[in-house]
C-alpha positions as CSV (number, residue, x, y, z in Angstrom):
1,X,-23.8,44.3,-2.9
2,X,-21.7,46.7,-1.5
3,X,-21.9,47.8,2.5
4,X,-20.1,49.9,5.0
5,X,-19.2,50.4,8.3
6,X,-22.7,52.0,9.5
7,X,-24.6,49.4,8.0
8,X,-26.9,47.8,11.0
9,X,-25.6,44.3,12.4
10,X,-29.1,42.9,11.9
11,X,-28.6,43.5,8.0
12,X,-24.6,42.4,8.7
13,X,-25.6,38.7,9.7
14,X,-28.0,38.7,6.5
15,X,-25.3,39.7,4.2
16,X,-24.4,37.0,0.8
17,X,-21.1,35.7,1.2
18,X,-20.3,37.1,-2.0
19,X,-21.0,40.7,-0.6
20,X,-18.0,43.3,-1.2
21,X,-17.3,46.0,1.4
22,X,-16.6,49.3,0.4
23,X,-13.8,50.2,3.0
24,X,-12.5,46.3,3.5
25,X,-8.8,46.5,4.6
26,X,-6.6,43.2,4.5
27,X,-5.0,42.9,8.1
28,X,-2.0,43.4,6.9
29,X,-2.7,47.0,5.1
30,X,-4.6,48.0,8.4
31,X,-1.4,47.2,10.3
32,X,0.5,49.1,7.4
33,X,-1.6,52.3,8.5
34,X,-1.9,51.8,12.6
35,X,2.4,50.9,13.6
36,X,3.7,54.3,11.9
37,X,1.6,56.3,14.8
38,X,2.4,53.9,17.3
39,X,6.1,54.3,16.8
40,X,5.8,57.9,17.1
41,X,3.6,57.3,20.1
42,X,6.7,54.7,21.6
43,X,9.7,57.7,20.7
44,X,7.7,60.5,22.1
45,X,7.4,58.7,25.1
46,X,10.9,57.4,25.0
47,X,12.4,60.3,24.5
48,X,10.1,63.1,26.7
49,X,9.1,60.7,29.7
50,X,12.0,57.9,30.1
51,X,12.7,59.4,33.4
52,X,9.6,59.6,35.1
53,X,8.7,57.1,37.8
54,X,6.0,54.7,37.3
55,X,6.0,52.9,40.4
56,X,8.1,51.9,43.5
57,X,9.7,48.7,44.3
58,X,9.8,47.1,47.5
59,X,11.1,43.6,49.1
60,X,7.9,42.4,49.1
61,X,8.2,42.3,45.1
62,X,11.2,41.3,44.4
63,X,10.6,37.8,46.9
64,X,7.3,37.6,45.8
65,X,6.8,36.4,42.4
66,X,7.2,40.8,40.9
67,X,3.3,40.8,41.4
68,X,2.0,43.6,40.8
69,X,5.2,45.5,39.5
70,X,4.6,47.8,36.4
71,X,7.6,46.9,34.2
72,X,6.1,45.8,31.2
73,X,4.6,47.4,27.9
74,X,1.8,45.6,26.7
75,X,-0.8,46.8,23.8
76,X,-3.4,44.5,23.4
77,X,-5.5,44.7,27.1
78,X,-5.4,45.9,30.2
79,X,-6.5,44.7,33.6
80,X,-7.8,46.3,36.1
81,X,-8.9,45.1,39.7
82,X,-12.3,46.3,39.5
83,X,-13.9,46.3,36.6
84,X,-11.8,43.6,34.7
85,X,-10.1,43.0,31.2
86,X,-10.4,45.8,28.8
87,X,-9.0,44.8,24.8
88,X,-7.5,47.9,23.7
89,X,-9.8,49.8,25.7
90,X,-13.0,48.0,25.1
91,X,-15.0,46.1,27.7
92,X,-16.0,42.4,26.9
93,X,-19.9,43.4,26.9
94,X,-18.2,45.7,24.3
95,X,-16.4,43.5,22.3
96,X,-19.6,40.9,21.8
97,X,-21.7,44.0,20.9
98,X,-19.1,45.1,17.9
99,X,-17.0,42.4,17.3
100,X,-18.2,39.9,13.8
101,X,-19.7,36.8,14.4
102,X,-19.2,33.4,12.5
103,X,-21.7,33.4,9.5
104,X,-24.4,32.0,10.8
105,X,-23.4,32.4,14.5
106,X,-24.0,35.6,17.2
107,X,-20.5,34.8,19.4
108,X,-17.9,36.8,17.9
109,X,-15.3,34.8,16.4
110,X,-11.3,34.1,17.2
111,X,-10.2,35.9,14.0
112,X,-11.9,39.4,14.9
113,X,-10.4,39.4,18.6
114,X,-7.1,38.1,16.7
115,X,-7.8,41.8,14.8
116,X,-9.0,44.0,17.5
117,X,-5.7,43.0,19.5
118,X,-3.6,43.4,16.6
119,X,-4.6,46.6,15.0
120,X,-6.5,48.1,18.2
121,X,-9.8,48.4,15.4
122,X,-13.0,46.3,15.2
123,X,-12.9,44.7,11.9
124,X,-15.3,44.5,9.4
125,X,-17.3,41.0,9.1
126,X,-15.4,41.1,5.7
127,X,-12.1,41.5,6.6
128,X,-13.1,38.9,9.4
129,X,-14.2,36.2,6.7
130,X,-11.4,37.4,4.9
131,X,-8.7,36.6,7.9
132,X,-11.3,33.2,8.2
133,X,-10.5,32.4,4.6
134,X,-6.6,33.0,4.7
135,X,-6.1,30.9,8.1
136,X,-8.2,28.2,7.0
137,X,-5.9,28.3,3.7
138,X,-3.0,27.8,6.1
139,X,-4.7,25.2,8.4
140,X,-3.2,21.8,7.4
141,X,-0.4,20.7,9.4
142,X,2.8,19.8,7.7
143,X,3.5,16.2,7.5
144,X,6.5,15.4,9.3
145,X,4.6,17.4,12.0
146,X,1.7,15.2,11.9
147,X,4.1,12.1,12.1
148,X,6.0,13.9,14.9
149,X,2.6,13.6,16.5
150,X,1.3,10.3,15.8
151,X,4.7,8.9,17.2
152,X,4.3,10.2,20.5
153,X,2.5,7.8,23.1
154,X,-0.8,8.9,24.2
155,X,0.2,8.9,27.9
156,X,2.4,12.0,27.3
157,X,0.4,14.9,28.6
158,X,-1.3,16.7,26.5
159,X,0.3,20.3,27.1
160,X,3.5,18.2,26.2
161,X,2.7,17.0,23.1
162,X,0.7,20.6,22.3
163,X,4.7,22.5,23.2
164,X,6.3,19.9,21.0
165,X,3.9,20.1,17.9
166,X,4.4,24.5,18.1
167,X,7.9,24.5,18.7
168,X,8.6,22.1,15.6
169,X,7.0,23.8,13.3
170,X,9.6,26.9,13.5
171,X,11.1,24.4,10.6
172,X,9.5,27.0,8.3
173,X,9.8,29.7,10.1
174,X,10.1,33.1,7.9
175,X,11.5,35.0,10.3
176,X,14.0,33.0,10.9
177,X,15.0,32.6,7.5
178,X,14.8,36.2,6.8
179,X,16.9,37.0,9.6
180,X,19.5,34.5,8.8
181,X,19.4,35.9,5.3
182,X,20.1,39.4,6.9
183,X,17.5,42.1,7.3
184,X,16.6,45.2,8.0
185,X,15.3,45.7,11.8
186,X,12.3,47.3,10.3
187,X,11.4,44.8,8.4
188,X,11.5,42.0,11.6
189,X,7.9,42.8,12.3
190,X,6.7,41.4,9.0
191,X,8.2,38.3,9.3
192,X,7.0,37.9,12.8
193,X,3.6,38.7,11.3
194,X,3.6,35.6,8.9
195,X,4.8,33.2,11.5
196,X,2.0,34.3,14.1
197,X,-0.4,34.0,11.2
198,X,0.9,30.8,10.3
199,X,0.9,29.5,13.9
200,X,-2.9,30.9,15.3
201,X,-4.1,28.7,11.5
202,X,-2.5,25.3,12.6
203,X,-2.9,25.3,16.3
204,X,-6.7,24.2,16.0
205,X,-5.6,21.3,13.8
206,X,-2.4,20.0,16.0
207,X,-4.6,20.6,19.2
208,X,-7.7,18.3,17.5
209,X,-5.3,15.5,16.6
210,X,-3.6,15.7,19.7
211,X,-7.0,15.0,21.1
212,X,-7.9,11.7,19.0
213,X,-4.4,10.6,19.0
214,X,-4.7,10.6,22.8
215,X,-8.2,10.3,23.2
216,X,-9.9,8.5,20.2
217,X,-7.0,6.5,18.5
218,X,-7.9,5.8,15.1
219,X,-10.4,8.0,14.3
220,X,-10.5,9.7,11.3
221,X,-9.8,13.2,11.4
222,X,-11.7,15.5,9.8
223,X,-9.5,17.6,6.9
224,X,-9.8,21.5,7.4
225,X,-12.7,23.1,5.6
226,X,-11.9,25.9,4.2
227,X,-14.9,27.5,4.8
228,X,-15.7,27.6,8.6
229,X,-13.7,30.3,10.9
230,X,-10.9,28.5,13.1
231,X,-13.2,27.4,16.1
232,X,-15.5,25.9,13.3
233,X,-12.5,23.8,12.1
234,X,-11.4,23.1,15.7
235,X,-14.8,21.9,17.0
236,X,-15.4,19.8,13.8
237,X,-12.2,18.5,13.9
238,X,-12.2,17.5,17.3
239,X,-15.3,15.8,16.5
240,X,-17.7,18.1,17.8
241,X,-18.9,19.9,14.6
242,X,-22.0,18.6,15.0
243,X,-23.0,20.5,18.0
244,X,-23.6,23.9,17.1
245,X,-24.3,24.9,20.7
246,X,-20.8,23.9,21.9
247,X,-19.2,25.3,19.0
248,X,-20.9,28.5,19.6
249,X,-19.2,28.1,23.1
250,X,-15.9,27.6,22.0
251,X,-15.8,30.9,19.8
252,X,-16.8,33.1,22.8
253,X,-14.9,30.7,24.9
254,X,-11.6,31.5,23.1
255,X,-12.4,35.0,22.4
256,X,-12.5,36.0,25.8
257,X,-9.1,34.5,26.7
258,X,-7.5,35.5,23.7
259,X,-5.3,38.0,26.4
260,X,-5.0,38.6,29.5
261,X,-2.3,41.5,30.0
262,X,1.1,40.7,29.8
263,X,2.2,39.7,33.0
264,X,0.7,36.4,33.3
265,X,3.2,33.5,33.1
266,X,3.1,32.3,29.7
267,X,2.1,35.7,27.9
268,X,5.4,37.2,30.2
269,X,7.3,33.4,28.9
270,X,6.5,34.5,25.5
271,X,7.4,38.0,25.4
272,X,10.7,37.1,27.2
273,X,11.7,34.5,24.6
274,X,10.7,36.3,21.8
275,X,13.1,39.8,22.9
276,X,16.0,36.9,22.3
277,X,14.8,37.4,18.4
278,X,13.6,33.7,19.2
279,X,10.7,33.3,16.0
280,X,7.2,33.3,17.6
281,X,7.1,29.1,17.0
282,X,10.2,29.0,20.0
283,X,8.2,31.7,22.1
284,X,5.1,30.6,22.0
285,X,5.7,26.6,22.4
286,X,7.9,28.0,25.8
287,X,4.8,30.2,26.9
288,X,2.9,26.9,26.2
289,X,5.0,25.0,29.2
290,X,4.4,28.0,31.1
291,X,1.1,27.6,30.9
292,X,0.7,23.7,31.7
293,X,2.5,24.3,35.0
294,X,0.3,23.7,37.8
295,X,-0.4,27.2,39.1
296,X,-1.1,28.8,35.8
297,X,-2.7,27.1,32.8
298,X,-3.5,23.8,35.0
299,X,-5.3,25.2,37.5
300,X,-7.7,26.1,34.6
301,X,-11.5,25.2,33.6
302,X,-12.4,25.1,37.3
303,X,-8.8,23.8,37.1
304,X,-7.8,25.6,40.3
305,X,-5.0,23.8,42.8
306,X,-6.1,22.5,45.8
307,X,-3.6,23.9,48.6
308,X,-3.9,21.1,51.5
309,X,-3.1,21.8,55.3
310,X,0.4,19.7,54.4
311,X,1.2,22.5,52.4
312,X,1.0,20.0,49.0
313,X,-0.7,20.9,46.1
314,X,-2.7,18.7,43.6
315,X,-3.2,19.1,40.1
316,X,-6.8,20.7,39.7
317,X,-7.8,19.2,36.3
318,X,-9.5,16.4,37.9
319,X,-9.8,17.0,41.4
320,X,-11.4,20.4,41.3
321,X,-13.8,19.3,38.7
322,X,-14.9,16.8,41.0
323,X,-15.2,19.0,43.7
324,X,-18.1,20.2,41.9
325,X,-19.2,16.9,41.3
326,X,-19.0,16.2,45.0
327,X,-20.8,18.7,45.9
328,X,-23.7,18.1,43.0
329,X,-23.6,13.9,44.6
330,X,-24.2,15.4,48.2
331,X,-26.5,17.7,47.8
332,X,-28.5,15.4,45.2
333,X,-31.7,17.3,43.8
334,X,-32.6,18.9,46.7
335,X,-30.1,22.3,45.7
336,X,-30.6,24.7,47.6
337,X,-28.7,28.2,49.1
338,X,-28.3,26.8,52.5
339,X,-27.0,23.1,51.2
340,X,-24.8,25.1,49.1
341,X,-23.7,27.1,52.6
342,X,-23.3,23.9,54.7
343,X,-20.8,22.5,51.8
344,X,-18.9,25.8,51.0
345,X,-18.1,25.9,54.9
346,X,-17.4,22.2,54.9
347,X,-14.8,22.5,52.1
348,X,-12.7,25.9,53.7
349,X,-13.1,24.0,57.6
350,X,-11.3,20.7,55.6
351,X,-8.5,23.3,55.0
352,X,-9.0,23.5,51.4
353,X,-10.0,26.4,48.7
354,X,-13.3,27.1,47.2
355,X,-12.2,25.9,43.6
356,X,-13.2,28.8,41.0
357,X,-13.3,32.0,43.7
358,X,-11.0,34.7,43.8
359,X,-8.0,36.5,41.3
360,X,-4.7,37.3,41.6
361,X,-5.6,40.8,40.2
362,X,-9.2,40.8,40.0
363,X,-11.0,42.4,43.1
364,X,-14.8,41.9,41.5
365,X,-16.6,39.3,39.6
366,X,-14.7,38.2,36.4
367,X,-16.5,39.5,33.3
368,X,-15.4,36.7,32.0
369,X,-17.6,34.1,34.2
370,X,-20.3,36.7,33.9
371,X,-20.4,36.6,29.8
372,X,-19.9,32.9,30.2
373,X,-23.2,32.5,32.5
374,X,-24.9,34.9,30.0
375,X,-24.5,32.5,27.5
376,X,-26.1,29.7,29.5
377,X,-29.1,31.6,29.8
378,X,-29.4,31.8,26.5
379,X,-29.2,27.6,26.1
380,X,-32.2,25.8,27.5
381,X,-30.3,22.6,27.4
382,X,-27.7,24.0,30.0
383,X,-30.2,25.8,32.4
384,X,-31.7,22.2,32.8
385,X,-28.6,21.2,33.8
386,X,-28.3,20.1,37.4
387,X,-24.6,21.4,37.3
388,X,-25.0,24.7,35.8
389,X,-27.7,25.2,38.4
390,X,-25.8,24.7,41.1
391,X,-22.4,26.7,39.4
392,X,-25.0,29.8,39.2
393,X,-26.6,29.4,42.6
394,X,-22.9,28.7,44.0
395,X,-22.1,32.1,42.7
396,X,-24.7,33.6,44.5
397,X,-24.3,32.2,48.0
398,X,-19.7,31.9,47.6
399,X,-18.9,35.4,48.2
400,X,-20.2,35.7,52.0
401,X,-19.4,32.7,52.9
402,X,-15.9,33.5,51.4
403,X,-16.1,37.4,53.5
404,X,-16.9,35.8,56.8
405,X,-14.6,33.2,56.0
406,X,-12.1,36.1,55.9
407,X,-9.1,34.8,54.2
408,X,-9.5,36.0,50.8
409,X,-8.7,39.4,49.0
410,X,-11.3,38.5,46.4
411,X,-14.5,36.5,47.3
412,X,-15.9,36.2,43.7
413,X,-16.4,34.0,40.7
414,X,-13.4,33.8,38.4
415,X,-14.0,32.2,35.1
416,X,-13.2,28.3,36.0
417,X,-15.9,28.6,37.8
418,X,-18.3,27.9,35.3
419,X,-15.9,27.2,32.0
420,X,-15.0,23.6,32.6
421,X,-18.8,23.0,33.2
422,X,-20.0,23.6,30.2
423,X,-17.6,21.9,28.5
424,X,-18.4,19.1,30.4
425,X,-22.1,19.0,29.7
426,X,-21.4,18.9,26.0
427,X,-19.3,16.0,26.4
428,X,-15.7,17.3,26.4
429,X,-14.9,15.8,29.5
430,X,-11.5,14.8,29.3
431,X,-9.7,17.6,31.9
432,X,-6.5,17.1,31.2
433,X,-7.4,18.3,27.5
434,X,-8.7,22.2,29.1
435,X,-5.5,23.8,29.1
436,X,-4.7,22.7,25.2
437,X,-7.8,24.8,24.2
438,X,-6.4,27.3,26.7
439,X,-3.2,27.4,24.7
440,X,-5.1,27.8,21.5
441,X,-7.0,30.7,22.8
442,X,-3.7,32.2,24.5
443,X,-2.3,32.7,21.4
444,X,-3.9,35.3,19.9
445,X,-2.9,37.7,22.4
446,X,0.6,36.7,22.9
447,X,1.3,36.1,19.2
448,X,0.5,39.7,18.5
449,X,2.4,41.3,20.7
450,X,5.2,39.4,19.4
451,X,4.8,41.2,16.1
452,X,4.2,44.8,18.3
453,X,7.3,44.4,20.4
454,X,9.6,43.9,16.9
455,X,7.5,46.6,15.0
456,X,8.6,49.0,18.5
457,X,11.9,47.4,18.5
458,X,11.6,46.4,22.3
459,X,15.4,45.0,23.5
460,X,15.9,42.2,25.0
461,X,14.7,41.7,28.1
462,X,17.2,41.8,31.4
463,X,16.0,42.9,34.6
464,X,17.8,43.3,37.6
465,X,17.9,39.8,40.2
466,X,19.3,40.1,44.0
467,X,20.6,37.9,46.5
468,X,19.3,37.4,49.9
469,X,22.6,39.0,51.1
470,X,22.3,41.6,48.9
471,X,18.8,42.8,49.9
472,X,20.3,42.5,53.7
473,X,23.0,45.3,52.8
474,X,20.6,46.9,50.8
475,X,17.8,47.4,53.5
476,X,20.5,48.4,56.5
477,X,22.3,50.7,54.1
């Protein structure tokens, strides 16, 4: 059977496994035919526009965390402030209308966002289940790694143990052996691409046996399957393959924060490590640690920090959580808008946050928490859920409380506000574990620009820092 690009998706989900595609592409032969352009693209602007002036820089910026400064090239998405993430110029409603499924499935699947940020083209569902195929092929962990593992107590977090496992398995690193060998510069982007390869296929199985070393000692761990996509393997072999409704979560789940521009913490952590020619092992277990700091990857799956009138902040992974378990407890059955009112106001008049509202760029409702309450419309099990109920009804009554409360650029749902949840309801309720399958999702984005910024030959990066003194002279002067 032979099918092409216009074929209808209705007949694409129907197609035999054995099926062959008349313009399937390997990812690597796609790549072959996109960078050529795109370094034209990169020395045209280089060498016509270099001088032209992007943006302006003021004090503000420079003591205030850069936010907001234009200063870095990233490929794979943008963000904008109104009308959210955009994956090389696609929308997520987009991206779940064209990007594959897992056979079987209707979520589009890690390995086709893992394409559409690396190439900038939808893939086929063949060249999906044929990245599927050769990243399950590549899935089993290294031995010494899983003994690296198992030695580890299970009271070392999580995010630890996850930065450990990444950064020791630059043992094989290509790159780095190429590079020590002595190659071409055009040639780093290759090597760059194995290792990123290499690391997206065995991050699902050092994340699962970080969860049953630390959660379920002495279960058996399920061996990769060489058949099911990479959120297949992860869900079974975290012990979840059963449940094809949280499965199903997980793929959209770590499709839609596969990227999130490039100035985030650990996606900036990564891109700055990696412009040391560090391999993507180093870069990415460093964006990792980004990540598990408390303001960034911790603060994630309704993991938001709790800022306190002391000025103190708490680690979100449990408290928020049970912020919305608080709330549920009060409230009981009786849910309602004005219930929901009475408890918003209680929580900002405490001098806390409302956990899961508001964006640090985002000035609308996250598509994100929009596709992810689309797909709990679509589970009857989760709208009978007393705490998706009050998530969605939250949403609704949150944003004028949050106006009148006045002290927020951004009244709306983000996506902890409803991520977390769900997990919960299907029984992944250990918090601290959130921001491991946010590091397995994280990858995909900053792993491929790892192999853009060698294929462009982006230096080393070495901005400009200033003392307090400094900036005095500056501003009189």
């Amino acid at each position: 059977m032979i099918i092409g690009r216009s074929t209808p998706r209705s007949l694409l989900r129907n197609a035999p496994a054995f099926c062959r595609w008349a313009s399937t592409k390997s990812l690597r032969e796609t790549l072959q035919e996109v960078i050529p352009s795109k370094q034209e693209q990169f020395k045209k602007l280089k060498a016509e526009h270099s001088q032209v002036v992007v943006g302006e820089v003021k004090v503000e910026n420079i003591i205030g965390g850069m936010r907001g400064l234009k200063a870095m090239l990233w490929e794979a998405s943008v963000l904008d402030p109104n009308e959210g993430i955009r994956f090389h110029g696609l929308t997520i409603p987009d991206c779940q209308k064209v990007l594959p499924p897992a056979p079987g499935g209707k979520e589009m699947t890690a390995e086709s966002m893992l394409w559409l940020l690396l190439t900038g083209r939808v893939p086929t569902p063949s060249e999906s289940s044929q990245l599927s195929a050769e990243l399950a092929g590549k899935g089993e962990l290294p031995a010494f790694v899983e003994k690296l593992i198992d030695s580890l107590p299970n009271t070392l977090h999580p995010m630890t143990q996850l930065g450990m496992g990444v950064a020791a398995l630059n043992h094989d690193s290509q790159f780095q052996a190429a590079y020590e060998r002595g190659i071409k510069k055009s040639e780093y982007w290759t090597y760059v691409l194995e290792d990123c390869l290499d690391l997206v296929a065995k991050l699902p199985a050092l994340a699962a046996r970080i969860y049953r070393n630390v959660y379920h000692p002495g279960k058996i761990i399920t061996p990769v399957d060489k058949n099911l996509d990479i959120v297949g393997n992860y869900s079974n072999m975290l012990g979840f393959g059963h449940n094809e409704s949280l499965t199903e979560y997980l793929r959209l789940y770590i499709a839609l924060h596969g990227d999130h521009e490039g100035g985030n913490a650990s996606a900036h952590t990564s891109h700055l490590v990696g412009s040391t020619l560090a391999d993507p092992y180093i870069s990415y277990s460093a964006a990792l640690y980004a990540l598990a700091g408390p303001l960034h990857g911790r603060v994630y799956a309704f993991i938001r920090v709790i800022f306190r009138l002391t000025g103190t902040f708490s680690l979100a992974n449990q408290e928020v959580l049970r912020w919305q378990m608080a709330m549920q407890k009060e409230i009981g059955d009786n849910i309602s808008h004005e219930n929901i009112r009475e408890y918003l106001w209680k929580t900002l008049r405490s001098g806390r946050v409302v956990p899961g509202y508001g964006h640090g760029v985002l000035r609308n409702p996250d598509p994100r928490f929009i596709a992810l309450q689309e797909f709990c419309k679509t589970r009857p099990e989760l709208q009978a859920s007393p705490m998706i109920q009050l998530v969605q009804q939250t949403a609704e009554v949150a944003p004028d409380v949050l106006k009148e409360h006045g002290k927020t650029k951004n009244p709306y749902p983000n996506v902890d506000a409803t991520s977390g949840c769900v997990l919960y309801h299907y029984g992944l309720t250990e918090f601290k574990y959130y921001t491991v399958i946010f590091g397995v999702s994280r990858a995909l984005g900053a792993l491929t620009q790892l192999v853009w910024a060698r294929a462009l030959g982006l230096p080393i990066e070495r901005p400009k820092s200033y003392s307090m003194d400094a900036l005095e002279r500056f501003v009189k002067n």
